[in-house]
N, C-alpha and C positions, 0 to 999 in steps of 0.2 A: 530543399524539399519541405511538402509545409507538413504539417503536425497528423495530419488526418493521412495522407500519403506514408508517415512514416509508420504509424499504429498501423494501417491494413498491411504493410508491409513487412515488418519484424511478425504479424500473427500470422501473416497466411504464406509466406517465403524467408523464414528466419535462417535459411542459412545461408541465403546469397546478400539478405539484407545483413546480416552480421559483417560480411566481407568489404559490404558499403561502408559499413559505421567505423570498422576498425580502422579504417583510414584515413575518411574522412577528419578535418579540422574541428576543433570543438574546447570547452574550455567550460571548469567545473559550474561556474555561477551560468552560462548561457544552458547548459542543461537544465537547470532549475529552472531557471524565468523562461524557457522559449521550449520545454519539454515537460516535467516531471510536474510542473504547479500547476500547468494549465491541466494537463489530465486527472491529476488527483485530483481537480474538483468537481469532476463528474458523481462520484460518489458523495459527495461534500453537498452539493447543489440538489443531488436526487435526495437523500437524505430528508434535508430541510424542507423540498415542497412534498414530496410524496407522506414520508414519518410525521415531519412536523406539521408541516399545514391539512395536508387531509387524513392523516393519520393511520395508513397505511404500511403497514410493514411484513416480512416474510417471519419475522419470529410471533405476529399475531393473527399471523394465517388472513389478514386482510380486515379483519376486525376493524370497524370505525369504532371510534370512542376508546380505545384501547390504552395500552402503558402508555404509550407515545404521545394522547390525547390527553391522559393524566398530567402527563409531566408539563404540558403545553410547548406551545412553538416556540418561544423566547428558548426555554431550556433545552430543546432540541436543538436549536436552531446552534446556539452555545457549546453543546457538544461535540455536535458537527466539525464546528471552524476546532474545535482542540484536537477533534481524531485528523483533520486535516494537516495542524501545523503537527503534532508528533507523528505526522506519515513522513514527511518532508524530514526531520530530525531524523528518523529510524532511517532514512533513504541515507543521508547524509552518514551518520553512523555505520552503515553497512559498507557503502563506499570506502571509508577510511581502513574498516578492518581487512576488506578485500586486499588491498590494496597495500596493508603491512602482511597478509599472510600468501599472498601471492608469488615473493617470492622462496616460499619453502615449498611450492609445488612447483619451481623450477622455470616459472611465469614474472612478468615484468612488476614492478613497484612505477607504476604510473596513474596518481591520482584521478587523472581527469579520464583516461580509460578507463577507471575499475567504476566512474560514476556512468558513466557510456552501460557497460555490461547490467549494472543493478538499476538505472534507472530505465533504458529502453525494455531489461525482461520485465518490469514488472507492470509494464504496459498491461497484457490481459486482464492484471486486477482491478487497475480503474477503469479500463472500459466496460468491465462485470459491473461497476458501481450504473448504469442504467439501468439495469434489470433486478436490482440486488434486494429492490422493496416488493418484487412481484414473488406472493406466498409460493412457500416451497419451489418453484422454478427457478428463484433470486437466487437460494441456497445451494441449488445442484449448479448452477452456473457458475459461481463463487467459489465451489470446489474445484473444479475443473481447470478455472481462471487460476488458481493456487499450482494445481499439480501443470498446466503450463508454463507459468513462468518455471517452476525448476528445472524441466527440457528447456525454455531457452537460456539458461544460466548455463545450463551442460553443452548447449553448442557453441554459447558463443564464448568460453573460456578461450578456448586454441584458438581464433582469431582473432579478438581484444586483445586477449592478456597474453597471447602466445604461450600459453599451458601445454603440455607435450601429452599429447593424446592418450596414451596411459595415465597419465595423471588427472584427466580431468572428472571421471569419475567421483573419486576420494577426493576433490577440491568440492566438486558438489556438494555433496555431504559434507562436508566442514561447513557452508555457506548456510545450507540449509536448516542447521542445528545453533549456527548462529543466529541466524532468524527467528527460529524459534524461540529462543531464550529473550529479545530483543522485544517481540514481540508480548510473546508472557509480561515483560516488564510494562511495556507501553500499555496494556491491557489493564495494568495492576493501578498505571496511573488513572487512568480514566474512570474506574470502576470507583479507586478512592473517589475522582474529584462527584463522581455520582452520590456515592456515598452522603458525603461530606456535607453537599448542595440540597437533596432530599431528605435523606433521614435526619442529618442532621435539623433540619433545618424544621421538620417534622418535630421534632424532640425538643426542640428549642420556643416552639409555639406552645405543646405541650407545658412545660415548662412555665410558660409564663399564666396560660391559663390557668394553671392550679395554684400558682402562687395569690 
């Protein structure tokens, strides 16, 4: 099935498409390379041309000349490829924990299933990554694409992981609040390496000037 067949099909039939997938052969690293990388760069690629090269984005309501035009493309463009590879690590990381906590909701301990469930739901997110620079409509999209993937976490628990239908609820929620926290962190990295790169870097021109 190719890649573009599987997206419109976990969005717009996720529970027959779930019953495909759980069965389906597959295997942790071909998820990555033949699923989860190619779509996280939707976001990754929109990014760089739309923020970095014409300098558009939904947090500056579409403003040309804007933060994004400050910081310039190089640095954009830089940011990008790091929110990219710690999407991949967070994707990887969530996997692992699914996948030791699964079996206390009475569901299977199988790696390469629990990467099946976290990397097909969070399809919606990267393919929100096309629309994500278009002001305010990016944002509400982006929400939407969030509280989707958590219904498709909650359907396809009981057919990936075999989760017993009362439990999968309370699995959800466990998932979800691990993401959050995972999230928070990878947020915290980024913001430093911001940080770090402009102000720093601000402060250190500073710096030399006055000396």
């Amino acid at each position: 099935m190719s890649i573009v067949d599987r997206a419109k099909n976990i969005i717009l039939k996720p529970v027959d498409e779930w019953n495909v997938i759980a069965e389906e052969p597959a295997s942790v690293s071909g998820l990555f390379t033949n699923y989860a990388m190619v779509l996280a760069a939707i976001p990754m690629v929109a990014g760089i041309i739309f923020t970095g090269a014409l300098g558009i984005s939904a947090g500056g309501l579409g403003a040309m000349g804007g933060g994004a035009m400050a910081m310039g493309f190089t640095a954009v463009a830089g940011m990008a490829v790091i929110g990219y590879v710690l999407s991949m690590v967070t994707l990887y990381l969530m996997s692992l924990i699914v996948n030791s906590v699964s079996p206390s909701f009475n569901g299977k301990s199988d790696l390469t299933q629990s990467t099946k469930l976290m990397a097909y739901a969070s399809t919606p997110t990267w393919v929100a990554g096309l629309v994500a620079w278009v002001p305010i409509l990016g944002g509400l999209v982006s929400l939407a694409a969030i509280a989707y993937v958590v219904y498709l976490i909650y359907l396809g628990l009981k057919p990936v992981l075999g989760v017993p239908q009362e439990k999968v609820a309370g699995f959800t929620v466990v998932i979800v609040l691990i993401y959050i926290v995972l999230t928070m962190v990878v947020s915290g990295i980024i913001i430093g390496l911001l940080f770090s790169t402009f102000f720093g870097g601000a402060m250190m021109a500073g710096a030399m000037s006055g000396a």
